[in-house]
MDTraj code that builds the backbone (N, CA, C; nanometers):
import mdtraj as md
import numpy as np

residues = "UNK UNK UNK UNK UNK UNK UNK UNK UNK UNK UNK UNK UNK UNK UNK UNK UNK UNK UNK UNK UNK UNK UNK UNK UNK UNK UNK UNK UNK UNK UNK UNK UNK UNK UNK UNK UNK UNK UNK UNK UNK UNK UNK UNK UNK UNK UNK UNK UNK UNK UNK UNK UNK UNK UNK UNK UNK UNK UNK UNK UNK UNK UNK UNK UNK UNK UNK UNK UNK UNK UNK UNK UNK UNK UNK UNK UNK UNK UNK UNK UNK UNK UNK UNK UNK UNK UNK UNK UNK UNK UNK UNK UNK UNK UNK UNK UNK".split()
xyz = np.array([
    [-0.0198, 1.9059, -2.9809],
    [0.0206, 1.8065, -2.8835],
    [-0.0991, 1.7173, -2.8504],
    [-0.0846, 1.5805, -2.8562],
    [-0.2232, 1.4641, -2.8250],
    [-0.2297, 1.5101, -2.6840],
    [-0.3056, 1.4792, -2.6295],
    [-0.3774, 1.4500, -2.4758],
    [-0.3184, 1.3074, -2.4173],
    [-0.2747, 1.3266, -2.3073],
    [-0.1976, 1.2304, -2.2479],
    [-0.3256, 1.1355, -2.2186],
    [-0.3136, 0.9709, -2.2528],
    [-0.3706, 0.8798, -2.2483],
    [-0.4310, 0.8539, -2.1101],
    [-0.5831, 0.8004, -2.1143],
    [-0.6002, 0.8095, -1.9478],
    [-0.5342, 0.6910, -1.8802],
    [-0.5467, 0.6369, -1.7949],
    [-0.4780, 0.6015, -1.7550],
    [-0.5902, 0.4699, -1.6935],
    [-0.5603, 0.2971, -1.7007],
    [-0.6615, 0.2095, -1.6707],
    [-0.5617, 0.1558, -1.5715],
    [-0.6447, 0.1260, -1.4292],
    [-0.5650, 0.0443, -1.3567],
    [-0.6680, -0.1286, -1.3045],
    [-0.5982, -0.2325, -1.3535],
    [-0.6956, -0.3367, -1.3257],
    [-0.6454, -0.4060, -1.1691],
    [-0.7497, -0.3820, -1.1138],
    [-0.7203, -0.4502, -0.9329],
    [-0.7070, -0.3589, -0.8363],
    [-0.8516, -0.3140, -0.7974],
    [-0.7679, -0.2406, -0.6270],
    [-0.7553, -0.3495, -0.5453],
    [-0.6201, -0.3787, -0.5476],
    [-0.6197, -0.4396, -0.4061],
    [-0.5379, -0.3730, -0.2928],
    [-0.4500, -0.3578, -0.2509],
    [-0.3678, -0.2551, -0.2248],
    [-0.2750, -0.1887, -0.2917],
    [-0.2082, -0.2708, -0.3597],
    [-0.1336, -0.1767, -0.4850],
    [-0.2053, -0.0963, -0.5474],
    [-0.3046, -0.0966, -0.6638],
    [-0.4245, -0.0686, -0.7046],
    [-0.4176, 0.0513, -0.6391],
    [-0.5050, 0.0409, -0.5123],
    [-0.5413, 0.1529, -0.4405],
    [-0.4592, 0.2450, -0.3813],
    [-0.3029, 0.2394, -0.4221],
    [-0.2219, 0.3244, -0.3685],
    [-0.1806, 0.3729, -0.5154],
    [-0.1488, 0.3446, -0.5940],
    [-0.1367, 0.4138, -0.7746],
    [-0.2552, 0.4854, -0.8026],
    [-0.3715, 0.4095, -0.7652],
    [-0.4679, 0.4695, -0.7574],
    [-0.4889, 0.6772, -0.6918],
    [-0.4380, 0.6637, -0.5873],
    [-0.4222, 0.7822, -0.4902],
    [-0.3328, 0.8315, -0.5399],
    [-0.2268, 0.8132, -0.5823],
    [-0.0902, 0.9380, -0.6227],
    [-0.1735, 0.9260, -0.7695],
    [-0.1914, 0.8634, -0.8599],
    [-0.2515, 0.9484, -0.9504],
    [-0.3686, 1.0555, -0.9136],
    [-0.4580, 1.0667, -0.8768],
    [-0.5479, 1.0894, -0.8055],
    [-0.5051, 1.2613, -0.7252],
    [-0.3565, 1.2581, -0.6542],
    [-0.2803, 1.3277, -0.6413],
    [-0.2451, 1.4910, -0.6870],
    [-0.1993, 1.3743, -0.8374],
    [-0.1704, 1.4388, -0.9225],
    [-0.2401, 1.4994, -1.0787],
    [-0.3834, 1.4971, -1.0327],
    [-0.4958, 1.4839, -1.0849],
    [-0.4888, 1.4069, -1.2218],
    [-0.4434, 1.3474, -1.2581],
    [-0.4240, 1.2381, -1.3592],
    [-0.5469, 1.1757, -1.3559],
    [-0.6167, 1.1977, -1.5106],
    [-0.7186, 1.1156, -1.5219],
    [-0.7314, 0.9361, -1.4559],
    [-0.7643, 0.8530, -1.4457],
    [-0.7543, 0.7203, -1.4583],
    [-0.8822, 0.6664, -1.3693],
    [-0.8786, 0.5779, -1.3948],
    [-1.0532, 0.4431, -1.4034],
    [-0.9496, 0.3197, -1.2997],
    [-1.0693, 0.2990, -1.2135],
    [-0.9952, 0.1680, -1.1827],
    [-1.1169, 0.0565, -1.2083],
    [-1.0831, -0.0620, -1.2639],
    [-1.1603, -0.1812, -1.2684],
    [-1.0925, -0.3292, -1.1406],
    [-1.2123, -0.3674, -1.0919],
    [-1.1832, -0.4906, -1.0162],
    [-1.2697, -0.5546, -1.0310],
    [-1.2501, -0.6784, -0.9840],
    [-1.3477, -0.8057, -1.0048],
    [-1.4025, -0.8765, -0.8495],
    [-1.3649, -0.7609, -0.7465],
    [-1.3761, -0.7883, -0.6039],
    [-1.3629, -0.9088, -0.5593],
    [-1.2324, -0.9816, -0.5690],
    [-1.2235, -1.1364, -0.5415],
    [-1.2621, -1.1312, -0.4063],
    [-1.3078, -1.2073, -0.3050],
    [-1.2759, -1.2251, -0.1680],
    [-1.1375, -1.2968, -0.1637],
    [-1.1017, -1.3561, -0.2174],
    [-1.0078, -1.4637, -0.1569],
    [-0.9047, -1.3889, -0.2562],
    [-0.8674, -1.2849, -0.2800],
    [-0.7270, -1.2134, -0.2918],
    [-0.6426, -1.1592, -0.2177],
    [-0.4896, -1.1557, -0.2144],
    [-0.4055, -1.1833, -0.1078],
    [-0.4518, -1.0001, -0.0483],
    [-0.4992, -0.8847, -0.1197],
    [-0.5414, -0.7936, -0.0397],
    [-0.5976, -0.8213, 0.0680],
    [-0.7520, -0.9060, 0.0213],
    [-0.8199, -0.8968, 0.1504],
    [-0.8025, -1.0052, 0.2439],
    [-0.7234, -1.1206, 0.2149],
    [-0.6584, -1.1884, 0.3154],
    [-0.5413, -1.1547, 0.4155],
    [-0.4675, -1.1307, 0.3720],
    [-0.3752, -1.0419, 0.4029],
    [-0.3645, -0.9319, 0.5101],
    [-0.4560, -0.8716, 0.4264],
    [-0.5153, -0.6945, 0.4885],
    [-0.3756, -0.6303, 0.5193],
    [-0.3203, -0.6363, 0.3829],
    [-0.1630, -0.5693, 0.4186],
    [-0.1081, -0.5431, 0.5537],
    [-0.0695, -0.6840, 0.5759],
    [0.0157, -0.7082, 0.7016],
    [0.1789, -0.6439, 0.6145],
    [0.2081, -0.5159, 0.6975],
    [0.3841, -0.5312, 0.6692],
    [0.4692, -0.6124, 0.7239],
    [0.5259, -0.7102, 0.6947],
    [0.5843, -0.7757, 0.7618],
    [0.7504, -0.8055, 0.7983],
    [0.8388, -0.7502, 0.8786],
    [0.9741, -0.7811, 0.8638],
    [1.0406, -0.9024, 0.7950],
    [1.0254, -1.0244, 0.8403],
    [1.0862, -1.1437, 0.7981],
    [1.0635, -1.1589, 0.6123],
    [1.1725, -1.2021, 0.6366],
    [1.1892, -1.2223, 0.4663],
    [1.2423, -1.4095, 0.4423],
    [1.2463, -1.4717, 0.3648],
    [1.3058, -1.5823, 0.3023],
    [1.3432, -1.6885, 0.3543],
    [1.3901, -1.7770, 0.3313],
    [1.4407, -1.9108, 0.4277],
    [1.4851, -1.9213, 0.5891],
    [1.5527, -1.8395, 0.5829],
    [1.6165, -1.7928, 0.7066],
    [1.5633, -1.7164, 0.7843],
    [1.4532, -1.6597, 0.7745],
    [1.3890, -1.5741, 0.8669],
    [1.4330, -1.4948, 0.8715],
    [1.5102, -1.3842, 0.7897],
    [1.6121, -1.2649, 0.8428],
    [1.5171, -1.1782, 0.8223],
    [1.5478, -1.0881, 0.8500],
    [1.4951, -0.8889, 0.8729],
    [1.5087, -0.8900, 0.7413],
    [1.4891, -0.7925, 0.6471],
    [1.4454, -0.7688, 0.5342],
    [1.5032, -0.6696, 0.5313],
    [1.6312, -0.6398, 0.4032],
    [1.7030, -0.5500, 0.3825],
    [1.6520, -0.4265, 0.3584],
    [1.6603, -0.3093, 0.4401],
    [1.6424, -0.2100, 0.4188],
    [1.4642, -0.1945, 0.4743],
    [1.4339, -0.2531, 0.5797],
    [1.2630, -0.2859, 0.5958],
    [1.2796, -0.1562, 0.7329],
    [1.3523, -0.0998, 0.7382],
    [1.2968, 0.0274, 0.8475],
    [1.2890, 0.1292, 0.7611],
    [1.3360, 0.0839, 0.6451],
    [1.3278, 0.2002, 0.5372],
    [1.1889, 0.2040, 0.4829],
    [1.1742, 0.0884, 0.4630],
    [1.0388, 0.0513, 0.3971],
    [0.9291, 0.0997, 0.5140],
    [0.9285, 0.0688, 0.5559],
    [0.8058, 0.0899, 0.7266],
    [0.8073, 0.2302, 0.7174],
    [0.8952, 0.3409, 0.7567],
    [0.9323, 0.4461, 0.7645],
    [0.8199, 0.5284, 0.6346],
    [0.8400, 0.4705, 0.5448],
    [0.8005, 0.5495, 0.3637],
    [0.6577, 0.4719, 0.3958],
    [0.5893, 0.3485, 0.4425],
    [0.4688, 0.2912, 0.4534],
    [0.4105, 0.4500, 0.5686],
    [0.4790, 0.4292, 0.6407],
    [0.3791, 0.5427, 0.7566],
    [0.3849, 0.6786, 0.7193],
    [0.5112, 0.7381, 0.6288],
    [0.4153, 0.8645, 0.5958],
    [0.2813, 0.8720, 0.4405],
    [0.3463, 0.7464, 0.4244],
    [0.2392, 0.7762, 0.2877],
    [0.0829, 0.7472, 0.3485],
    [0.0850, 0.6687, 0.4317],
    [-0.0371, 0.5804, 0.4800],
    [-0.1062, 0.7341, 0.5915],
    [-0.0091, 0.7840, 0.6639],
    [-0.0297, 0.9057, 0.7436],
    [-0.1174, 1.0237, 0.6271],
    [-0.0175, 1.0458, 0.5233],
    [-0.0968, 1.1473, 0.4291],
    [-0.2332, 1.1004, 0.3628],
    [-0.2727, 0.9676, 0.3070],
    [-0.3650, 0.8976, 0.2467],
    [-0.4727, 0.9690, 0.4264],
    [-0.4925, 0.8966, 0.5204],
    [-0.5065, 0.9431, 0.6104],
    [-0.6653, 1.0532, 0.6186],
    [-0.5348, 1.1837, 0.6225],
    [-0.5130, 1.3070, 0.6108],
    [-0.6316, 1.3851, 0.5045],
    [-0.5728, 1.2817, 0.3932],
    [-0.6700, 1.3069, 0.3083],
    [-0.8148, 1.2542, 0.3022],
    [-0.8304, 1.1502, 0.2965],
    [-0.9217, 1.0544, 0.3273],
    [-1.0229, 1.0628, 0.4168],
    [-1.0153, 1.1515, 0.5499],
    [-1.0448, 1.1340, 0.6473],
    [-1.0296, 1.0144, 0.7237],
    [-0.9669, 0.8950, 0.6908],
    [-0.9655, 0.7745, 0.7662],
    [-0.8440, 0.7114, 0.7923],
    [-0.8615, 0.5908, 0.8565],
    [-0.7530, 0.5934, 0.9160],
    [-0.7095, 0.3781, 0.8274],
    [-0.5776, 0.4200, 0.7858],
    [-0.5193, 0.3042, 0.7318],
    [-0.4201, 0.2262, 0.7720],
    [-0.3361, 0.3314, 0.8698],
    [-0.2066, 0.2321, 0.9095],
    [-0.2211, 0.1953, 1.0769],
    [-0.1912, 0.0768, 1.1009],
    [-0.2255, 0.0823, 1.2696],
    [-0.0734, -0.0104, 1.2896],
    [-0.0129, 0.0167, 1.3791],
    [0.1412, -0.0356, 1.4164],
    [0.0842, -0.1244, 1.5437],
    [0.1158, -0.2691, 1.5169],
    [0.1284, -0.3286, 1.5998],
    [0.2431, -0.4219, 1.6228],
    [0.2756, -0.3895, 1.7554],
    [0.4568, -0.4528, 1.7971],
    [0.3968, -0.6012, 1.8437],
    [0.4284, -0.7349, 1.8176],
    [0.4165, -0.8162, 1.9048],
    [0.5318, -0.9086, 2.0037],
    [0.6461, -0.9026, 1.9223],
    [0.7966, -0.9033, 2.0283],
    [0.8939, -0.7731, 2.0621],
    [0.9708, -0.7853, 2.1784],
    [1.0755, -0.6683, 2.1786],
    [1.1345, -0.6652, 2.0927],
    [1.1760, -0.7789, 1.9941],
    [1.2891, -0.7887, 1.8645],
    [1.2645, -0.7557, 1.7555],
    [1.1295, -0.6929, 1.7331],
    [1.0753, -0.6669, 1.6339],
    [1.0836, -0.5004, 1.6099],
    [1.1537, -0.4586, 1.4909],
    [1.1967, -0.3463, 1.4630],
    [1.0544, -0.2221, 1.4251],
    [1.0863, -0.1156, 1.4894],
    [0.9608, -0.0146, 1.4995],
    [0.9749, 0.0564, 1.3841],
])
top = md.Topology()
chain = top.add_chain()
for i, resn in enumerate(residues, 1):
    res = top.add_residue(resn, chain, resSeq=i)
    for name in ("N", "CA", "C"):
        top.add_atom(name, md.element.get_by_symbol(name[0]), res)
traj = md.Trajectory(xyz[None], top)
């Protein structure tokens, strides 16, 4: 049987760095390469989750689902890590927790 291929991931930006960790996980070899942009939507950004979606401004189908699966993964990264990644901030009452 060959040896399962390692595994190259190009870009931590936040994606990156979350494939990064479940491989990592799952002790799966893999390398990450970046080119540390400043001006990439990671570090602009700084992974804002955000409800609103598209023309209309609507809620984003299925986004308490999404939020929900962001805070335990971000809780376990955490955990592991020693540090801290997810911070919840509400800024209207209409804005879903």
């Amino acid at each position: 049987m060959l040896p399962a291929p390692k595994i190259l991931i190009i870009g931590q930006g936040i994606a990156g760095t979350v494939v990064s960790f479940m491989l990592s996980q799952q002790q799966i070899e893999h390398d990450v390469i970046d080119n540390s942009n400043p001006s990439s939507s990671s570090q602009i950004a700084a992974g804002i989750v955000h409800p609103i979606t598209g023309r209309r401004l609507a809620i984003a189908p299925q986004y308490n689902v999404a939020l929900h699966e962001a805070k335990l993964f971000y809780q376990e990264m955490s955990k592991q890590l020693g540090n801290t990644f997810f911070e919840q901030k509400i800024y209207s009452k209409y804005m879903p927790m």
